[in-house]
PDB file as gemmi writes it, atoms N, CA and C in Angstrom:
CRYST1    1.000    1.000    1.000  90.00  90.00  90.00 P 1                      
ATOM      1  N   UNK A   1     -78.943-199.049-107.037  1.00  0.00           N  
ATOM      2  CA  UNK A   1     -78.649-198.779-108.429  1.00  0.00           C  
ATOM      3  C   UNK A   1     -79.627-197.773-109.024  1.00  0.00           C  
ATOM      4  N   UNK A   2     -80.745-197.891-108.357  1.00  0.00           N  
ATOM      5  CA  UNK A   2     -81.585-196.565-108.679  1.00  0.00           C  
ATOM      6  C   UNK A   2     -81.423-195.574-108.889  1.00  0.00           C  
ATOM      7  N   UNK A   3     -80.250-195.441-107.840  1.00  0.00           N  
ATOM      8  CA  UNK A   3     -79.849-193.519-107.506  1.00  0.00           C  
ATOM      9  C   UNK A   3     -78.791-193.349-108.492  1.00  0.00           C  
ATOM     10  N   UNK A   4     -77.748-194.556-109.044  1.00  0.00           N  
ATOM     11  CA  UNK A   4     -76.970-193.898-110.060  1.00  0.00           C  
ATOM     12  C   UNK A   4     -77.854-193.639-111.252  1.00  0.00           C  
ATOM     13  N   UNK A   5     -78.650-194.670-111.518  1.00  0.00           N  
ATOM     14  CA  UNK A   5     -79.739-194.698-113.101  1.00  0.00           C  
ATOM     15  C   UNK A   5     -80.481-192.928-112.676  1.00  0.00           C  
ATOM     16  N   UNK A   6     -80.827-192.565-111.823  1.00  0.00           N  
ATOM     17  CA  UNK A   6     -81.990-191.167-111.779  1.00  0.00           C  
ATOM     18  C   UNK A   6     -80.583-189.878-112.125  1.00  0.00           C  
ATOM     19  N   UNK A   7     -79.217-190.460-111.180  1.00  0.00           N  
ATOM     20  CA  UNK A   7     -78.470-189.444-111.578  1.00  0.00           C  
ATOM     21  C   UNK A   7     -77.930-189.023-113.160  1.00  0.00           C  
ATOM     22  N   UNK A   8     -78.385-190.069-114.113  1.00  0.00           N  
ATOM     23  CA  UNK A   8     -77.816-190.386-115.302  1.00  0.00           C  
ATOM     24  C   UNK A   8     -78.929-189.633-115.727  1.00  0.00           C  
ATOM     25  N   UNK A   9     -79.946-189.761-115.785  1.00  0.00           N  
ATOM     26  CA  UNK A   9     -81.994-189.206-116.002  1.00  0.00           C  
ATOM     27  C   UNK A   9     -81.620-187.665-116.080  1.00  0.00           C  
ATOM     28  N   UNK A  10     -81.150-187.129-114.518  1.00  0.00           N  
ATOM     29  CA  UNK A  10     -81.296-185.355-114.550  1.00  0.00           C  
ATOM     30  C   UNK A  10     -80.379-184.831-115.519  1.00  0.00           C  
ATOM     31  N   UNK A  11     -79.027-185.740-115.494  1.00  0.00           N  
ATOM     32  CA  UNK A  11     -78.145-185.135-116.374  1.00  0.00           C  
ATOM     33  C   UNK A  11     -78.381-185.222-118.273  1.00  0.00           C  
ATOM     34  N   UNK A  12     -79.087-185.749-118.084  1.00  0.00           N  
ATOM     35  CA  UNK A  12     -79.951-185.841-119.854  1.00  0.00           C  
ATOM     36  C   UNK A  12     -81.019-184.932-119.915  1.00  0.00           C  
ATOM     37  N   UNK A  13     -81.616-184.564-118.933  1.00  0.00           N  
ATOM     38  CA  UNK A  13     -82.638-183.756-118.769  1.00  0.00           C  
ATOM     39  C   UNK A  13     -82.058-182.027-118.715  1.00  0.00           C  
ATOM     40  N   UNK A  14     -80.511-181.973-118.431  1.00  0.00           N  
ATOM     41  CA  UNK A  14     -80.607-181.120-118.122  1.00  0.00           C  
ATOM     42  C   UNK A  14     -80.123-180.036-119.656  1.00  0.00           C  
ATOM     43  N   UNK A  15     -80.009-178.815-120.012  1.00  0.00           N  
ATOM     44  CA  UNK A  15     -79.923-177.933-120.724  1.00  0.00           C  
ATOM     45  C   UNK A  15     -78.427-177.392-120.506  1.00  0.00           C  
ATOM     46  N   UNK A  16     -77.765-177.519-121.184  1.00  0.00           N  
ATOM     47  CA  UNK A  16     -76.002-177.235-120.918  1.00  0.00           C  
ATOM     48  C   UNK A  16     -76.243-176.024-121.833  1.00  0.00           C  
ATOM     49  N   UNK A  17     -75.485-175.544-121.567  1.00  0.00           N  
ATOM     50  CA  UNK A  17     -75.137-173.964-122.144  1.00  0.00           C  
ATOM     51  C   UNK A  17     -73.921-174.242-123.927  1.00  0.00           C  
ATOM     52  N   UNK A  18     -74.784-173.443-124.795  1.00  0.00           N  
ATOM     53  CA  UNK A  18     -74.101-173.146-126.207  1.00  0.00           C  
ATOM     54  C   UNK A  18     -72.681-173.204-125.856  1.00  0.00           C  
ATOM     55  N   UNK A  19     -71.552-172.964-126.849  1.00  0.00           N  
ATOM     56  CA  UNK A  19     -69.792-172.676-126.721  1.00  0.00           C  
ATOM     57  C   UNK A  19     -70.053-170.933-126.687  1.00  0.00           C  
ATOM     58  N   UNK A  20     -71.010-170.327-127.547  1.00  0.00           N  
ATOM     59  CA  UNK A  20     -71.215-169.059-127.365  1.00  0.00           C  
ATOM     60  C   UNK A  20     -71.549-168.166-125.596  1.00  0.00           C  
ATOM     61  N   UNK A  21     -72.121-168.846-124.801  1.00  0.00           N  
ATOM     62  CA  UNK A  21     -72.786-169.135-123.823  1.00  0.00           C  
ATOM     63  C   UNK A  21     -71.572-169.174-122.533  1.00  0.00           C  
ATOM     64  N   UNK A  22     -70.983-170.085-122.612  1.00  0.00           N  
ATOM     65  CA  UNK A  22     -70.138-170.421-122.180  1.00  0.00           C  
ATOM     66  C   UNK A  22     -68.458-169.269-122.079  1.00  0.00           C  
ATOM     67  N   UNK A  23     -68.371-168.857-123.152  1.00  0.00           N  
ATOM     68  CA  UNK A  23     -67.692-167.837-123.285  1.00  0.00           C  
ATOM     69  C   UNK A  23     -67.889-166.351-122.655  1.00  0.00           C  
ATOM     70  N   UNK A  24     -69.237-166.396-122.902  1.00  0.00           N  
ATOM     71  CA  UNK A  24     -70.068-165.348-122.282  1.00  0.00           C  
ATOM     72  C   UNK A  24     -69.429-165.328-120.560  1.00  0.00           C  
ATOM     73  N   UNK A  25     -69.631-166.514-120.393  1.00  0.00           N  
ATOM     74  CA  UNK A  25     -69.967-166.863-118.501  1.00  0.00           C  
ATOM     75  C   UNK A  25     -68.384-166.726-118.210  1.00  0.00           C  
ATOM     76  N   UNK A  26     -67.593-167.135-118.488  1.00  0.00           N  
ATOM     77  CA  UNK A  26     -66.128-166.992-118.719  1.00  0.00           C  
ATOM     78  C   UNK A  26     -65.692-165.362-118.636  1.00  0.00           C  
ATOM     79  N   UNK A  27     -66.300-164.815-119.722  1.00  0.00           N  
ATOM     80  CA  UNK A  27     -65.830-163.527-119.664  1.00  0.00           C  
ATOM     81  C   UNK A  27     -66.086-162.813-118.719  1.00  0.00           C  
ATOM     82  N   UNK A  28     -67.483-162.855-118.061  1.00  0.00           N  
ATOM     83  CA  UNK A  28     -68.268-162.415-117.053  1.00  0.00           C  
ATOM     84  C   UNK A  28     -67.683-162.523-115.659  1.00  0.00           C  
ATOM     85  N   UNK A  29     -66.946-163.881-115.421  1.00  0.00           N  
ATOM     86  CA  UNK A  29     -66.323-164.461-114.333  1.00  0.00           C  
ATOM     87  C   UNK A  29     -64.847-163.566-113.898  1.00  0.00           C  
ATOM     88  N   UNK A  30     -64.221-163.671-115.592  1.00  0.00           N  
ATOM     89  CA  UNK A  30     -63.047-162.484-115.451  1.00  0.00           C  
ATOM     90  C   UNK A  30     -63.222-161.249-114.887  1.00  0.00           C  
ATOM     91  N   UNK A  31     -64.453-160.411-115.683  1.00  0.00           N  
ATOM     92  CA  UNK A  31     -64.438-159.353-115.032  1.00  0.00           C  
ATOM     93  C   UNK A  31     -64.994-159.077-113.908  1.00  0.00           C  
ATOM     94  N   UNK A  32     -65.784-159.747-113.104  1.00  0.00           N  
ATOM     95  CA  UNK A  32     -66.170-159.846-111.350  1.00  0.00           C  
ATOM     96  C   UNK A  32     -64.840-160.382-110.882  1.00  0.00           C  
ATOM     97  N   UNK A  33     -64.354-161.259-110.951  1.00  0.00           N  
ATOM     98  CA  UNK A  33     -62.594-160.967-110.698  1.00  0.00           C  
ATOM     99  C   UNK A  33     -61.913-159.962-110.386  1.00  0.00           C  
ATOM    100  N   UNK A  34     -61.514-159.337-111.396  1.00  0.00           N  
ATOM    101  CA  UNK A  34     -61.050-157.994-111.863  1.00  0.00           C  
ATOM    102  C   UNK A  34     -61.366-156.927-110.908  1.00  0.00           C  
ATOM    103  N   UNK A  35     -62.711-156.719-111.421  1.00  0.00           N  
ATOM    104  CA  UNK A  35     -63.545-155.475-110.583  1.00  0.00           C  
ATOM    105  C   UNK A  35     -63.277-155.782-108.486  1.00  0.00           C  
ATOM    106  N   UNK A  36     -63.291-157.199-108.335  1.00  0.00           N  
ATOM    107  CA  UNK A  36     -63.284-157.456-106.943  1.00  0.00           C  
ATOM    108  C   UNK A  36     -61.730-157.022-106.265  1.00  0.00           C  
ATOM    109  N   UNK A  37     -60.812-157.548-107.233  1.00  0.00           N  
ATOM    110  CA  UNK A  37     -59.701-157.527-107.033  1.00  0.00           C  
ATOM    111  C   UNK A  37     -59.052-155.769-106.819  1.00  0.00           C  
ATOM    112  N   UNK A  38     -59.751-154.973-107.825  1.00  0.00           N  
ATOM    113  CA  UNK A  38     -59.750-153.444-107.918  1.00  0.00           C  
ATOM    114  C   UNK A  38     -60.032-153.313-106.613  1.00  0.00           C  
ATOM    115  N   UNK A  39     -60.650-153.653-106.030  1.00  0.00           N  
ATOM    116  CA  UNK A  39     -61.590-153.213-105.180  1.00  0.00           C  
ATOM    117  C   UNK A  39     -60.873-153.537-103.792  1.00  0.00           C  
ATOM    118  N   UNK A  40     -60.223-154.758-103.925  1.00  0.00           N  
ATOM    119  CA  UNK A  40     -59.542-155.369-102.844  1.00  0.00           C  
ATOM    120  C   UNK A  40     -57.931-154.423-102.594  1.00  0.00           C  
ATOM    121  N   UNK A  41     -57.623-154.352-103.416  1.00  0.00           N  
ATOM    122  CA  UNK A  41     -56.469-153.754-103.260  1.00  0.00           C  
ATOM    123  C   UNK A  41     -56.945-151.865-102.928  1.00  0.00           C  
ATOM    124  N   UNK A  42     -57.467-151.729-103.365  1.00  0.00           N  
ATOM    125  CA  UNK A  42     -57.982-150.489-103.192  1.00  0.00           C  
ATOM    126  C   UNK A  42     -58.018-149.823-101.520  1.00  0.00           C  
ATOM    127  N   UNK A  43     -58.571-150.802-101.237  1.00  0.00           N  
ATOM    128  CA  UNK A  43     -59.338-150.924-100.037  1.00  0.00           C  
ATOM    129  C   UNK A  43     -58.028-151.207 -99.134  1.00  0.00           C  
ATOM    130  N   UNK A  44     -57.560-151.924 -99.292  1.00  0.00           N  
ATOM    131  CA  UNK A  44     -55.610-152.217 -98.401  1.00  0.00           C  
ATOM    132  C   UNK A  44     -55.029-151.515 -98.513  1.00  0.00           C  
ATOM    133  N   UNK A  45     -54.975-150.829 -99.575  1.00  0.00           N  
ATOM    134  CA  UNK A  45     -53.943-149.498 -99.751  1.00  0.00           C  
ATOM    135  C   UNK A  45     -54.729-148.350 -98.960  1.00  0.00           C  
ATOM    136  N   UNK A  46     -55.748-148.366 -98.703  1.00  0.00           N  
ATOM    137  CA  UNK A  46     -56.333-147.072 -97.731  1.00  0.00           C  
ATOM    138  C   UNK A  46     -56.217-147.365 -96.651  1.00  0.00           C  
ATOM    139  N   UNK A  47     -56.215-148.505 -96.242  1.00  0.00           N  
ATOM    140  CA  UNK A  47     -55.920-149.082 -95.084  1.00  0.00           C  
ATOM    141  C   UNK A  47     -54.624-148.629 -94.792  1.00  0.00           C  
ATOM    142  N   UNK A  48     -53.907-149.392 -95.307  1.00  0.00           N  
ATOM    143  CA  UNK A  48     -52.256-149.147 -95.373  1.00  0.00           C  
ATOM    144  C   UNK A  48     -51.912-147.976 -95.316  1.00  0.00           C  
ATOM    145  N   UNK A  49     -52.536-147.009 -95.843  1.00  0.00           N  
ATOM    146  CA  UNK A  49     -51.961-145.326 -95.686  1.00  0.00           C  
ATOM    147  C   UNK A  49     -52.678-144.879 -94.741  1.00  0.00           C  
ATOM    148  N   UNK A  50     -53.108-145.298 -94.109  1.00  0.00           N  
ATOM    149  CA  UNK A  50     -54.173-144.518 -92.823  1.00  0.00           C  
ATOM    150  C   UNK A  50     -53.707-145.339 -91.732  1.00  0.00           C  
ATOM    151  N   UNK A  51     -52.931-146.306 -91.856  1.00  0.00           N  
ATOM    152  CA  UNK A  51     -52.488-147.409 -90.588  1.00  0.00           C  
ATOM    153  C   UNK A  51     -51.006-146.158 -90.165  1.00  0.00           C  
ATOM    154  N   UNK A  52     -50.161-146.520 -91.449  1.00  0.00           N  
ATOM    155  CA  UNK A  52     -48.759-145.752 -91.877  1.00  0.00           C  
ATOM    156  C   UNK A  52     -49.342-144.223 -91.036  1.00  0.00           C  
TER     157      UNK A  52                                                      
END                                                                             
């Protein structure tokens, strides 16, 4: 029962992020998405025309 009571301890201890914060990380997530996805297709289509 220790280990659930210490797991209850870190999670009070710990620092959660603002709604401002959070939005931030969200938006951030979209655009590394985005940019990866650019990137992914990018990259197949050169493929694809150099296979072709």
């Amino acid at each position: 029962m220790k280990f659930l009571a210490g797991i209850f301890q870190i999670l009070e201890h710990t620092s959660w992020p603002t709604p401002r914060q959070r939005w931030k990380d969200f938006f951030a997530i979209l655009e590394y998405t985005l940019f990866f996805t650019v990137i992914i297709y990018a990259f197949d289509f050169v493929l694809r025309w150099g296979v072709n």
